[in-house]
Backbone as XML, in Angstrom:
<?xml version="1.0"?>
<chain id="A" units="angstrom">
  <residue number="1" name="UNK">
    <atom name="N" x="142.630" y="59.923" z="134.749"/>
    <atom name="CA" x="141.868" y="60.786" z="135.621"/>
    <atom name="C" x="142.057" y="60.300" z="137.056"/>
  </residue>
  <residue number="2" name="UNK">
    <atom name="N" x="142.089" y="61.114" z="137.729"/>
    <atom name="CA" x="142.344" y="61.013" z="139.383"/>
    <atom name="C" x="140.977" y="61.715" z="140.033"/>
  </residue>
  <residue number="3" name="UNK">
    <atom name="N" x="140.314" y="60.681" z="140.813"/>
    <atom name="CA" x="139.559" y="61.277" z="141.826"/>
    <atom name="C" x="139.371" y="61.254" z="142.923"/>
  </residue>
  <residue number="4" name="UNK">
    <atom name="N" x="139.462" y="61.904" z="143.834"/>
    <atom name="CA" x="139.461" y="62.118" z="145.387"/>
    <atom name="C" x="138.214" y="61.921" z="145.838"/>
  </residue>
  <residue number="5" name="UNK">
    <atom name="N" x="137.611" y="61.054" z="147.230"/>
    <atom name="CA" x="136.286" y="61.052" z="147.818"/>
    <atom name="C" x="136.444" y="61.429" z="148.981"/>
  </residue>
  <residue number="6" name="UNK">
    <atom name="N" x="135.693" y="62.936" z="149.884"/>
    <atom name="CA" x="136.063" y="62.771" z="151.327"/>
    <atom name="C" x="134.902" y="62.496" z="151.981"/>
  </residue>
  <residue number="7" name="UNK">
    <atom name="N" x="134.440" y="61.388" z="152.711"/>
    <atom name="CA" x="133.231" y="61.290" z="153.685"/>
    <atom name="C" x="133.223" y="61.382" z="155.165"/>
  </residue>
  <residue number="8" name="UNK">
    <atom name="N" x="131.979" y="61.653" z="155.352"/>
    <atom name="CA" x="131.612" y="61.802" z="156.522"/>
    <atom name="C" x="130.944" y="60.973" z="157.596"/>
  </residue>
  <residue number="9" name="UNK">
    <atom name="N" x="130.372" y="60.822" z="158.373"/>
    <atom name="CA" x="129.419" y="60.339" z="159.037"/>
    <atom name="C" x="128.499" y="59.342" z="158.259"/>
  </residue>
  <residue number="10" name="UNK">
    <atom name="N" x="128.056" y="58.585" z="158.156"/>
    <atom name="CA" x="127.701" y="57.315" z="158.092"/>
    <atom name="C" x="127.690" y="57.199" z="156.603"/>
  </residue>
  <residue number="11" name="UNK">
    <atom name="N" x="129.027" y="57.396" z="156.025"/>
    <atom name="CA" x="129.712" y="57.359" z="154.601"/>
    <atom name="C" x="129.234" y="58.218" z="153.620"/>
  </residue>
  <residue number="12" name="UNK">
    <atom name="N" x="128.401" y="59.247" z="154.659"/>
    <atom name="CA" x="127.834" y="60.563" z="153.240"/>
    <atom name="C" x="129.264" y="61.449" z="152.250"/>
  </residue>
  <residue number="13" name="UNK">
    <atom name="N" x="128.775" y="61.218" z="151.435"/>
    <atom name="CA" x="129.904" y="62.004" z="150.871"/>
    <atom name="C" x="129.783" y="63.415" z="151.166"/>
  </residue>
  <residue number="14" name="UNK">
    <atom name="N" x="131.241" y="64.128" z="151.081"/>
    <atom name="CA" x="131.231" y="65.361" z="151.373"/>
    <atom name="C" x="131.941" y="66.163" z="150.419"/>
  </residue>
  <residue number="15" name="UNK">
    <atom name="N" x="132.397" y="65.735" z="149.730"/>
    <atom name="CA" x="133.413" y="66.376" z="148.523"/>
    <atom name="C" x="134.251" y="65.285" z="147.537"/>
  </residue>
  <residue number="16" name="UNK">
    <atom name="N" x="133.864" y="65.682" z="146.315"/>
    <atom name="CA" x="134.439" y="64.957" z="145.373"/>
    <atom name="C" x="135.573" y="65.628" z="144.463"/>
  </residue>
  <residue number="17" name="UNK">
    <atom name="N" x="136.891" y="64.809" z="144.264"/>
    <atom name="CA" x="137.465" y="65.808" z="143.765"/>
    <atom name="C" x="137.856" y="65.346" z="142.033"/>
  </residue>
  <residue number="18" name="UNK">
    <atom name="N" x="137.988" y="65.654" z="141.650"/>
    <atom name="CA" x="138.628" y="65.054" z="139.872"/>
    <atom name="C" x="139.474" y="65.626" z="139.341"/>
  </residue>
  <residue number="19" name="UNK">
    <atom name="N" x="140.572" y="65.372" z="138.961"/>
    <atom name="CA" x="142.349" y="65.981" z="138.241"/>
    <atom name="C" x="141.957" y="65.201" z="136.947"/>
  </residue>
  <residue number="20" name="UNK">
    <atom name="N" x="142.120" y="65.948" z="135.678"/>
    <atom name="CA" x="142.712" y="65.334" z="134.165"/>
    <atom name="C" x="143.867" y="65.960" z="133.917"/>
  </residue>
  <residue number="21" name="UNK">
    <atom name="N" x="144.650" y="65.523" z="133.457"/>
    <atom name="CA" x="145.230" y="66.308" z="132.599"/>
    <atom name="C" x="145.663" y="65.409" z="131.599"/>
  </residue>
  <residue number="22" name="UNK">
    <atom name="N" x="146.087" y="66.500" z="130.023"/>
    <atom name="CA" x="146.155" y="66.252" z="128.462"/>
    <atom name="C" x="146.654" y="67.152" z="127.892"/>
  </residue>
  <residue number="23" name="UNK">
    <atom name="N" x="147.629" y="66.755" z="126.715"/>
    <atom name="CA" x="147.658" y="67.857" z="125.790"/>
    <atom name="C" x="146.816" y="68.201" z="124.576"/>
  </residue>
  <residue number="24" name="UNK">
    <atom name="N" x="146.625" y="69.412" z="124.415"/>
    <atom name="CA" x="145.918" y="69.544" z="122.974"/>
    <atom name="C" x="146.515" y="70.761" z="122.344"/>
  </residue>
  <residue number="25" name="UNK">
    <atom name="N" x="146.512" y="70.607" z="121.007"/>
    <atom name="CA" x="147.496" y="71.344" z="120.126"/>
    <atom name="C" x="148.760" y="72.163" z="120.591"/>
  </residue>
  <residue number="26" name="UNK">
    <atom name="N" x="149.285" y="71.081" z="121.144"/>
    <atom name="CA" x="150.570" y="72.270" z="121.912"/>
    <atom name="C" x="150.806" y="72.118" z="123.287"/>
  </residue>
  <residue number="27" name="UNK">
    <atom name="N" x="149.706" y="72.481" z="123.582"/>
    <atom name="CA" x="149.519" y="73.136" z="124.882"/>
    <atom name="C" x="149.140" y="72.247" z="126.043"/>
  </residue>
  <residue number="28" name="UNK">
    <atom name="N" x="149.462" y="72.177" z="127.770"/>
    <atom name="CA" x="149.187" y="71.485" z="128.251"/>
    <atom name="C" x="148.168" y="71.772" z="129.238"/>
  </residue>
  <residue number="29" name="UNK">
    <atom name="N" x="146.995" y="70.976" z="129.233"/>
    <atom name="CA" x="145.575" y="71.172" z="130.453"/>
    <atom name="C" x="145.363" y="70.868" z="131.200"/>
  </residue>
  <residue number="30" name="UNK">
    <atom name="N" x="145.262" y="70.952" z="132.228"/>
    <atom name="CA" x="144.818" y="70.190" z="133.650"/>
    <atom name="C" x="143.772" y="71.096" z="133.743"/>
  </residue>
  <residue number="31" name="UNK">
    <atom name="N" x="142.531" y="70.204" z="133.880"/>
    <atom name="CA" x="141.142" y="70.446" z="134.521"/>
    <atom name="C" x="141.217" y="69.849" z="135.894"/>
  </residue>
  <residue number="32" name="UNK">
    <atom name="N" x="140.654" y="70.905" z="137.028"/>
    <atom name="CA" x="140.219" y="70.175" z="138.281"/>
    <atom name="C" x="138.837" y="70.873" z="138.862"/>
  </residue>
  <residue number="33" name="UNK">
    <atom name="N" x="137.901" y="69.393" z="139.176"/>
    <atom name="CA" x="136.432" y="69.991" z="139.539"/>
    <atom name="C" x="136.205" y="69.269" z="141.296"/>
  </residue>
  <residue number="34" name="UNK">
    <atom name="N" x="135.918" y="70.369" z="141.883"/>
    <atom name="CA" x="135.716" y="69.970" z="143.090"/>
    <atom name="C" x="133.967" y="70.003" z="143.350"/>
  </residue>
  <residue number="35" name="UNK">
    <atom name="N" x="133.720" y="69.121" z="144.227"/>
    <atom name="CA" x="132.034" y="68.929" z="144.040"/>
    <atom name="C" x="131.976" y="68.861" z="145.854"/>
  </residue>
  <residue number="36" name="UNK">
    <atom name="N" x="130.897" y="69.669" z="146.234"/>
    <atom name="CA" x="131.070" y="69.767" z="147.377"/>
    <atom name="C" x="129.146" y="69.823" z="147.596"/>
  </residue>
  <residue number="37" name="UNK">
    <atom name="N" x="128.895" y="68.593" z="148.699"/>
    <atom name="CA" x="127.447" y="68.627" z="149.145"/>
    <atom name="C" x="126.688" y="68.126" z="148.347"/>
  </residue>
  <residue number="38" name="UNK">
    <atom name="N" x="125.648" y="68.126" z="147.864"/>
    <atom name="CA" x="124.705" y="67.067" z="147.048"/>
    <atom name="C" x="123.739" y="67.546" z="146.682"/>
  </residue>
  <residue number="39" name="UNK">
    <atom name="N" x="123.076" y="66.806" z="145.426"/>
    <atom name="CA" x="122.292" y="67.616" z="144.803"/>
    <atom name="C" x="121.072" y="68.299" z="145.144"/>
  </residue>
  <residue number="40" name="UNK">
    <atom name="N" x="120.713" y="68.616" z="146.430"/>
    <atom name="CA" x="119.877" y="69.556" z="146.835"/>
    <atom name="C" x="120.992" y="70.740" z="147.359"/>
  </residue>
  <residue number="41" name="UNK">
    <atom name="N" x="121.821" y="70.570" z="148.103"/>
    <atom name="CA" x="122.724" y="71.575" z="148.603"/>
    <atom name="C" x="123.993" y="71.154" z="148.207"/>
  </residue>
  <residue number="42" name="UNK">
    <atom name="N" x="124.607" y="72.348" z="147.227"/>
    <atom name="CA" x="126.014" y="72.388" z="147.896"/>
    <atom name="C" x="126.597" y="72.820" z="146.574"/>
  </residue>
  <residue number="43" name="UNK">
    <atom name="N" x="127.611" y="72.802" z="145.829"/>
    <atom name="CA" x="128.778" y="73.405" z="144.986"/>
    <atom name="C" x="129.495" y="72.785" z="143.795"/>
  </residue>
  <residue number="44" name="UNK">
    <atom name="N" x="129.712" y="73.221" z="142.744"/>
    <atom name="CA" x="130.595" y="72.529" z="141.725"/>
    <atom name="C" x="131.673" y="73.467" z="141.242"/>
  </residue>
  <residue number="45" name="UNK">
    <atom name="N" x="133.106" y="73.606" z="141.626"/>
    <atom name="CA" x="133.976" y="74.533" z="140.914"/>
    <atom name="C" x="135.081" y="73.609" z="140.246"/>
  </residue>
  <residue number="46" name="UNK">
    <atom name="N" x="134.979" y="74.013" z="138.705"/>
    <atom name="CA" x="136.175" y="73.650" z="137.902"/>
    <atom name="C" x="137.237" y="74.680" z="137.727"/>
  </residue>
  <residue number="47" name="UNK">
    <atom name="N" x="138.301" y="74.408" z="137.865"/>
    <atom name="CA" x="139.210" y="75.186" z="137.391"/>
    <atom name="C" x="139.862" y="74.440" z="136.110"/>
  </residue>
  <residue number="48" name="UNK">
    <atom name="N" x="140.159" y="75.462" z="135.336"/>
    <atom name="CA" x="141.304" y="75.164" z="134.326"/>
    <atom name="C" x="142.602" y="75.670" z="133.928"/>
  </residue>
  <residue number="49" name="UNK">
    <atom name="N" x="143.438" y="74.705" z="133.709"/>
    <atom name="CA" x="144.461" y="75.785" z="133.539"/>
    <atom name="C" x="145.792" y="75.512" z="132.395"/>
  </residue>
  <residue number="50" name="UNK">
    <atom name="N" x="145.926" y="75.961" z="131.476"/>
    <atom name="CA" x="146.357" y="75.549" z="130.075"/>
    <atom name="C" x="147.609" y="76.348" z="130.103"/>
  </residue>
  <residue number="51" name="UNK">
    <atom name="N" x="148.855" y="75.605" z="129.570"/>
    <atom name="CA" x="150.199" y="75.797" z="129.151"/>
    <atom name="C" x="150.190" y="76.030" z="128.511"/>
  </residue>
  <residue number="52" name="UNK">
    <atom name="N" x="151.095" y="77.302" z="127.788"/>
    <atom name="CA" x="150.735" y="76.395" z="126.282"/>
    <atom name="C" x="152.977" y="76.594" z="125.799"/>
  </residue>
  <residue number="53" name="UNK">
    <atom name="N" x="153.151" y="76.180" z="124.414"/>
    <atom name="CA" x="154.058" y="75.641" z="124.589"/>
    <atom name="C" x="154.925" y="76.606" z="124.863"/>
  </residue>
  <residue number="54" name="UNK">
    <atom name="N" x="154.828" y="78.283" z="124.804"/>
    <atom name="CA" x="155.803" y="79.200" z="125.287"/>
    <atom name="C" x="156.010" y="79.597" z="126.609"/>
  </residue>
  <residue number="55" name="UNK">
    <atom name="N" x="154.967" y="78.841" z="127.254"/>
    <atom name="CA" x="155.296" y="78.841" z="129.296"/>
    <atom name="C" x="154.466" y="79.841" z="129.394"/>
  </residue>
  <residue number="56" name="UNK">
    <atom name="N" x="153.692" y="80.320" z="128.619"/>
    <atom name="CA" x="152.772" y="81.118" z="129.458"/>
    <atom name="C" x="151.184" y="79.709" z="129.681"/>
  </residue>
  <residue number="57" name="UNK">
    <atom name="N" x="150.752" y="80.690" z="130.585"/>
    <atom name="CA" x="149.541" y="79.883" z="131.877"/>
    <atom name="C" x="148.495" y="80.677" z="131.354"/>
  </residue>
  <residue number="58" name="UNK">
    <atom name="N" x="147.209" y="79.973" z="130.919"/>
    <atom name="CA" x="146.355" y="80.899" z="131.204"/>
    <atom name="C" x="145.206" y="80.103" z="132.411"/>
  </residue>
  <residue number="59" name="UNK">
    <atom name="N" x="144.586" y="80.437" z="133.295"/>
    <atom name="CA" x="143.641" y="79.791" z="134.053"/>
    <atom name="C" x="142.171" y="80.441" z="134.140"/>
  </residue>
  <residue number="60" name="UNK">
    <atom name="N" x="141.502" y="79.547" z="134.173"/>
    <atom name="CA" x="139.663" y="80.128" z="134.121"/>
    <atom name="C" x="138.998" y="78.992" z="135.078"/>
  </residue>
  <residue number="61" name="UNK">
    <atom name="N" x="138.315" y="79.725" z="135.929"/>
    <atom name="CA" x="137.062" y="78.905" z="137.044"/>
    <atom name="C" x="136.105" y="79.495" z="136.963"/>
  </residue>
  <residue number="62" name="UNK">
    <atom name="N" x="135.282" y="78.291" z="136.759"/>
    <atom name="CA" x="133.391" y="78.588" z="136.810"/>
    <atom name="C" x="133.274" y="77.326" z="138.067"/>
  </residue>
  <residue number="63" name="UNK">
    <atom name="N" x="132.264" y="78.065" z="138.812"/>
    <atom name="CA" x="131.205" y="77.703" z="140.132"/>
    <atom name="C" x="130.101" y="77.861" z="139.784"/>
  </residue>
  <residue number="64" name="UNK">
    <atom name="N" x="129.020" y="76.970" z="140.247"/>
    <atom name="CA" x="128.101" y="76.532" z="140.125"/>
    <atom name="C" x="127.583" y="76.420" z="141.650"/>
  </residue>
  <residue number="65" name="UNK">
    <atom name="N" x="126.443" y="76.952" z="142.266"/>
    <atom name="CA" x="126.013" y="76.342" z="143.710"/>
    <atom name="C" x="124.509" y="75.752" z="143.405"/>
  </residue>
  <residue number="66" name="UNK">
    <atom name="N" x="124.169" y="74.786" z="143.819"/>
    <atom name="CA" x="122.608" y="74.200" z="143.738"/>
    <atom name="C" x="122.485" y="74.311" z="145.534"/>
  </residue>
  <residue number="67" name="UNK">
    <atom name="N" x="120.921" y="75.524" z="145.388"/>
    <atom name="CA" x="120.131" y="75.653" z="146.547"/>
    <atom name="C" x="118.761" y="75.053" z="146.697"/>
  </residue>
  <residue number="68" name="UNK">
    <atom name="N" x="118.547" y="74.077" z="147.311"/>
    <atom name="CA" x="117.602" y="73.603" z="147.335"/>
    <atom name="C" x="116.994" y="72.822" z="146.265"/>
  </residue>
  <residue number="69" name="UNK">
    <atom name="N" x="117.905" y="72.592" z="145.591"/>
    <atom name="CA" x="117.887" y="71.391" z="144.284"/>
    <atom name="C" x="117.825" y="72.287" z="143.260"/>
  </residue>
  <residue number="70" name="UNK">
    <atom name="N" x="117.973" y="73.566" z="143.269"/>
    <atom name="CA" x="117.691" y="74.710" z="142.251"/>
    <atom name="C" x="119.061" y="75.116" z="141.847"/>
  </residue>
  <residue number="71" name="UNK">
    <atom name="N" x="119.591" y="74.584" z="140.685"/>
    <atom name="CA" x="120.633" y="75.149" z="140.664"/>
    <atom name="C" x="120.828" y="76.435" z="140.409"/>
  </residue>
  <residue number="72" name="UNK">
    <atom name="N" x="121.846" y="76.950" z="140.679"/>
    <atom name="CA" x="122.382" y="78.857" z="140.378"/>
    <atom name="C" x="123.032" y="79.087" z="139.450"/>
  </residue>
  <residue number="73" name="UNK">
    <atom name="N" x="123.112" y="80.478" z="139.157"/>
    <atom name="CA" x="123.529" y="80.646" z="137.770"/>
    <atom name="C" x="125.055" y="80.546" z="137.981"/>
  </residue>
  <residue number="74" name="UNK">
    <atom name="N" x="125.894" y="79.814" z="137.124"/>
    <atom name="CA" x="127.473" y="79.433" z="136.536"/>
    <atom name="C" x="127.626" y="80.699" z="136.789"/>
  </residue>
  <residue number="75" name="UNK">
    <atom name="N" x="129.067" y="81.121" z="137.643"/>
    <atom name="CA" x="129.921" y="82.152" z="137.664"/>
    <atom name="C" x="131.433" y="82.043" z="137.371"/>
  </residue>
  <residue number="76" name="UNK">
    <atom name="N" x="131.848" y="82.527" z="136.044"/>
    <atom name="CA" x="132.865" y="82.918" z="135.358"/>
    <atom name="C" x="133.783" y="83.064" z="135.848"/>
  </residue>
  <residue number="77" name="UNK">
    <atom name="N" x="134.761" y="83.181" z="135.619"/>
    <atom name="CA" x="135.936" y="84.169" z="136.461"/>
    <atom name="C" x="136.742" y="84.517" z="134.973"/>
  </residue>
  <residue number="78" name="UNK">
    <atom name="N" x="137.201" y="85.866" z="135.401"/>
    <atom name="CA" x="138.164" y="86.274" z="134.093"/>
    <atom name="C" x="139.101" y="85.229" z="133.865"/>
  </residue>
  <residue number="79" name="UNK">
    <atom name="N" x="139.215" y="85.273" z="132.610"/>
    <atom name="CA" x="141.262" y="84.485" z="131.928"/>
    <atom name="C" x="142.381" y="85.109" z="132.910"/>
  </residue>
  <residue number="80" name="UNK">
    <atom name="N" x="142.874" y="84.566" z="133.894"/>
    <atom name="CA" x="143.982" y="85.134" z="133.927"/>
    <atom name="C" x="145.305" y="84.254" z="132.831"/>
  </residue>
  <residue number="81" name="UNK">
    <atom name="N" x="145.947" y="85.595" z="132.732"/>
    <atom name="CA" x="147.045" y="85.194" z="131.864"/>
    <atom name="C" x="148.132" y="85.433" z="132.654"/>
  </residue>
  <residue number="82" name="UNK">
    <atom name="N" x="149.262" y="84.160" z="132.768"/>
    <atom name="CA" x="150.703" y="84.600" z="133.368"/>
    <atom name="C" x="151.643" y="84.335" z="132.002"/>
  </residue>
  <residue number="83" name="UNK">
    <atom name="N" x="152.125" y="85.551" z="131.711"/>
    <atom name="CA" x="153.462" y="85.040" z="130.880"/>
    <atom name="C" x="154.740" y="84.559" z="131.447"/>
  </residue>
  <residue number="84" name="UNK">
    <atom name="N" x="155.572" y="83.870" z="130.484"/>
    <atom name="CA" x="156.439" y="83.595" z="131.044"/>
    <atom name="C" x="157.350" y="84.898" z="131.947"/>
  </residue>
  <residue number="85" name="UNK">
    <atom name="N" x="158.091" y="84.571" z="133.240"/>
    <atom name="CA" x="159.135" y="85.498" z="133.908"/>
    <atom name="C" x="158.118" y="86.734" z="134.481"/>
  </residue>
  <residue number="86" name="UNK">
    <atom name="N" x="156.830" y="85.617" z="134.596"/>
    <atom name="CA" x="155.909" y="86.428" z="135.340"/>
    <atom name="C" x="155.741" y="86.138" z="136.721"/>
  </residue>
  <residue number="87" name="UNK">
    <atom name="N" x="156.477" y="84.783" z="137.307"/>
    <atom name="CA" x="156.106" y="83.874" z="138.294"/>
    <atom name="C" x="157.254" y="84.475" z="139.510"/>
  </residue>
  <residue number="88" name="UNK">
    <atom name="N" x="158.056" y="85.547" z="139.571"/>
    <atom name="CA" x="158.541" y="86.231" z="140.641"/>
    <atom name="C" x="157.456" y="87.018" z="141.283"/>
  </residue>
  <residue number="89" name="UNK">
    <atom name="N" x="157.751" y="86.736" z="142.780"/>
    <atom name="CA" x="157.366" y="87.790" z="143.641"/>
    <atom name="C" x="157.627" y="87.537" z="144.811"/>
  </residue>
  <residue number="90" name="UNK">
    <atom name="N" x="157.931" y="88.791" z="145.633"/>
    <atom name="CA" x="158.519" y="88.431" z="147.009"/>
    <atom name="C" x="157.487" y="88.070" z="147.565"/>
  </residue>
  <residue number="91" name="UNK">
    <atom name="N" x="157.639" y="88.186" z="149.384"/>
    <atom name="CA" x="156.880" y="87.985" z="150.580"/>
    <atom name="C" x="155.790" y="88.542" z="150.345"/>
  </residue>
  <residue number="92" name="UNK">
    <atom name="N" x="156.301" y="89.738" z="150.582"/>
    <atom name="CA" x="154.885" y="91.383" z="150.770"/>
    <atom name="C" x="154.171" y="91.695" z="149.874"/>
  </residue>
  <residue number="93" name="UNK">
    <atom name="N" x="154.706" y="91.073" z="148.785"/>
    <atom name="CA" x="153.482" y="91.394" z="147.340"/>
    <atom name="C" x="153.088" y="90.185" z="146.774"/>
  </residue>
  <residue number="94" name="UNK">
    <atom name="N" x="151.686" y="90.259" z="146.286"/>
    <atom name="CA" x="150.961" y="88.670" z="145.933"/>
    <atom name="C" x="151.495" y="89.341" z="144.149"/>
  </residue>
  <residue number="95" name="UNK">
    <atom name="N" x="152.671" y="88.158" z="144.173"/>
    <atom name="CA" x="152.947" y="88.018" z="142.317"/>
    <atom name="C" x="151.481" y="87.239" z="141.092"/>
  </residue>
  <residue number="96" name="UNK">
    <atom name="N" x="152.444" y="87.621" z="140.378"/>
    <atom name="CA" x="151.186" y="87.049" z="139.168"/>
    <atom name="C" x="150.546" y="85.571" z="139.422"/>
  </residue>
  <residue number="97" name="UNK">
    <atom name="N" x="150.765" y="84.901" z="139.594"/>
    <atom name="CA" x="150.558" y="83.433" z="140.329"/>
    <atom name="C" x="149.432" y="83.326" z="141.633"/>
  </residue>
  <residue number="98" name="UNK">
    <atom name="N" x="149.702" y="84.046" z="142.370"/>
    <atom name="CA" x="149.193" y="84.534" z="143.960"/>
    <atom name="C" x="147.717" y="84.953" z="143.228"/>
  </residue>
  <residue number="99" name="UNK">
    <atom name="N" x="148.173" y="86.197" z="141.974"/>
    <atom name="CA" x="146.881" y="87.069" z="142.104"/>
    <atom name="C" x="145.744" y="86.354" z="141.308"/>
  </residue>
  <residue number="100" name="UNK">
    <atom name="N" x="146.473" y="85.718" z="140.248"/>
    <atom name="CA" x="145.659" y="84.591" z="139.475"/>
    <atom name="C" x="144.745" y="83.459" z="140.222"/>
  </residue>
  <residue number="101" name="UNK">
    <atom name="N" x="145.210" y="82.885" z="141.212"/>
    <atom name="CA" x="144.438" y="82.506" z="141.932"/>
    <atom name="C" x="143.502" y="83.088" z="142.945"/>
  </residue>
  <residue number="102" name="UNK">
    <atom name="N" x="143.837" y="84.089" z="143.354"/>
    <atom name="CA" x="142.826" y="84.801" z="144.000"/>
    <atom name="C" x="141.937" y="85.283" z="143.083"/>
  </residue>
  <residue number="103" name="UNK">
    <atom name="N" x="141.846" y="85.675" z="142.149"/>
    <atom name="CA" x="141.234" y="86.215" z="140.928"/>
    <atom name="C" x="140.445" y="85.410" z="140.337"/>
  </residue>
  <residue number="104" name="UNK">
    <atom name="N" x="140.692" y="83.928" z="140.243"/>
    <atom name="CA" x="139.895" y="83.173" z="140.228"/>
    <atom name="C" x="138.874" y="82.563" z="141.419"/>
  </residue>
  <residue number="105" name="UNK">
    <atom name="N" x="138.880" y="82.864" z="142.617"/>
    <atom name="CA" x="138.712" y="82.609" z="143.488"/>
    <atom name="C" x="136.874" y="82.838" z="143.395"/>
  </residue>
  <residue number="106" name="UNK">
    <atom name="N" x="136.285" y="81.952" z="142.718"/>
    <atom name="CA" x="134.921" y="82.532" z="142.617"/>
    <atom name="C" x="133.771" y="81.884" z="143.768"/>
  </residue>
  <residue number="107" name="UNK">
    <atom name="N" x="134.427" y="80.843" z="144.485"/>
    <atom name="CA" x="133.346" y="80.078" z="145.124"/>
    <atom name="C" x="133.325" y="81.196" z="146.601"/>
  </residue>
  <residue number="108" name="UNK">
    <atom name="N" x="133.831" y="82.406" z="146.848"/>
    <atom name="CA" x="133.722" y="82.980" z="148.369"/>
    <atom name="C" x="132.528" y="82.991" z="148.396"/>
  </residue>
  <residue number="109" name="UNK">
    <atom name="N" x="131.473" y="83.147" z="147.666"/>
    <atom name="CA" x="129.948" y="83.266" z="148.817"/>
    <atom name="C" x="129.390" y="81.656" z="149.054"/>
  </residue>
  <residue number="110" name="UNK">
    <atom name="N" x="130.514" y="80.824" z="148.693"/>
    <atom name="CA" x="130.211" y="79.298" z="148.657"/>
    <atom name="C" x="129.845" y="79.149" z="150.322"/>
  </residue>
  <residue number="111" name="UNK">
    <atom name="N" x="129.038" y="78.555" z="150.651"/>
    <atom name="CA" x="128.372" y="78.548" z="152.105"/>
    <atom name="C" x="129.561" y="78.000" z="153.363"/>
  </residue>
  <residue number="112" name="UNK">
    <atom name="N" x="130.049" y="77.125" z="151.859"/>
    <atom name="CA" x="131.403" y="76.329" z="152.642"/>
    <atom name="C" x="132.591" y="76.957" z="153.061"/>
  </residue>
  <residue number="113" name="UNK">
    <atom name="N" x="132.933" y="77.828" z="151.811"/>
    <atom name="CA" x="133.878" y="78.730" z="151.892"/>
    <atom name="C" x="133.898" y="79.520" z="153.370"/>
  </residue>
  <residue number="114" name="UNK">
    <atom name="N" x="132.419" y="80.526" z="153.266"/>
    <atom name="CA" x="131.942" y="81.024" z="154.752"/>
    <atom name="C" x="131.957" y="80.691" z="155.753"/>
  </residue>
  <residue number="115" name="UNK">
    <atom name="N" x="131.768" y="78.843" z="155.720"/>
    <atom name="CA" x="131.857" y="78.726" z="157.310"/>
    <atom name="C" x="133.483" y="78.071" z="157.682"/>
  </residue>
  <residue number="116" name="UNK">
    <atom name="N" x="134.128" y="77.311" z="156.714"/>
    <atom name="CA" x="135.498" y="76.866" z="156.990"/>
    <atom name="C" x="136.238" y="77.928" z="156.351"/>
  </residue>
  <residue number="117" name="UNK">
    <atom name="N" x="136.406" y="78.726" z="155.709"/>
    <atom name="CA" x="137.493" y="79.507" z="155.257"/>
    <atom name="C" x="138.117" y="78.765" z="154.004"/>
  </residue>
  <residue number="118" name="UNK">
    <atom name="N" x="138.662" y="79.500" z="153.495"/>
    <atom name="CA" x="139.315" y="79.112" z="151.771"/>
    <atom name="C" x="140.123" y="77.853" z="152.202"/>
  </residue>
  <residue number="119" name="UNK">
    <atom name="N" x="140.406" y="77.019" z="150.981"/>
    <atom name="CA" x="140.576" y="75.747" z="150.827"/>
    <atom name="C" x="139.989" y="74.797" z="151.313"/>
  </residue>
  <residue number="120" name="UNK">
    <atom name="N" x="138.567" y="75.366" z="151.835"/>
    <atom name="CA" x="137.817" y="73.954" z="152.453"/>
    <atom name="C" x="137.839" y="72.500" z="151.236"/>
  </residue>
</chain>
């Protein structure tokens, strides 16, 4: 397991990050959970995203935001599925890859998201 710490100002943490990856029956997983702000304010999004042994991808993210120490209800994101000789696409069009991640893209009303813009 790999984890990332980014701090701030008088060593508060500001984001935690965590990479696994493993195989299971076949197929290969990488889980990654990003933790953003602390347990009165702020965010938990895992993504997952599973190989399996014919090259197709499937990926799923759930977010989590705690407001005021109250956490919020887990938000889903559909399965995207890429099959294999799905991973072309030019400039001008977001290919299967592009859209999968946007599609998963569940943390936008993340406060963080709002004020830095995606990939905070």
């Amino acid at each position: 397991m790999k984890e990332t710490t980014i701090f701030g100002a008088d060593d508060k943490e500001l984001q935690k990050t965590t990479e696994e990856s493993y195989a299971f029956g076949g197929s290969q997983v990488q889980v990654a959970t990003v933790t953003r702000g602390d347990s009165q304010n702020g965010s938990s999004s895992t993504t997952k995203t599973v190989t399996g042994s014919d090259g197709g991808v499937t990926v799923t993210n759930t977010t989590t935001t705690t407001t005021n120490g109250k956490p919020g209800a887990a938000v889903d994101s559909k399965p995207v599925t890429i099959e294999p000789g799905d991973h072309n696409s030019d400039s001008s069009t977001a290919g299967p890859v592009e859209q999968a991640e946007q599609e998963t893209d569940t943390s936008g009303s993340d406060q963080y998201v709002q004020a830095w813009g995606p990939g905070y």
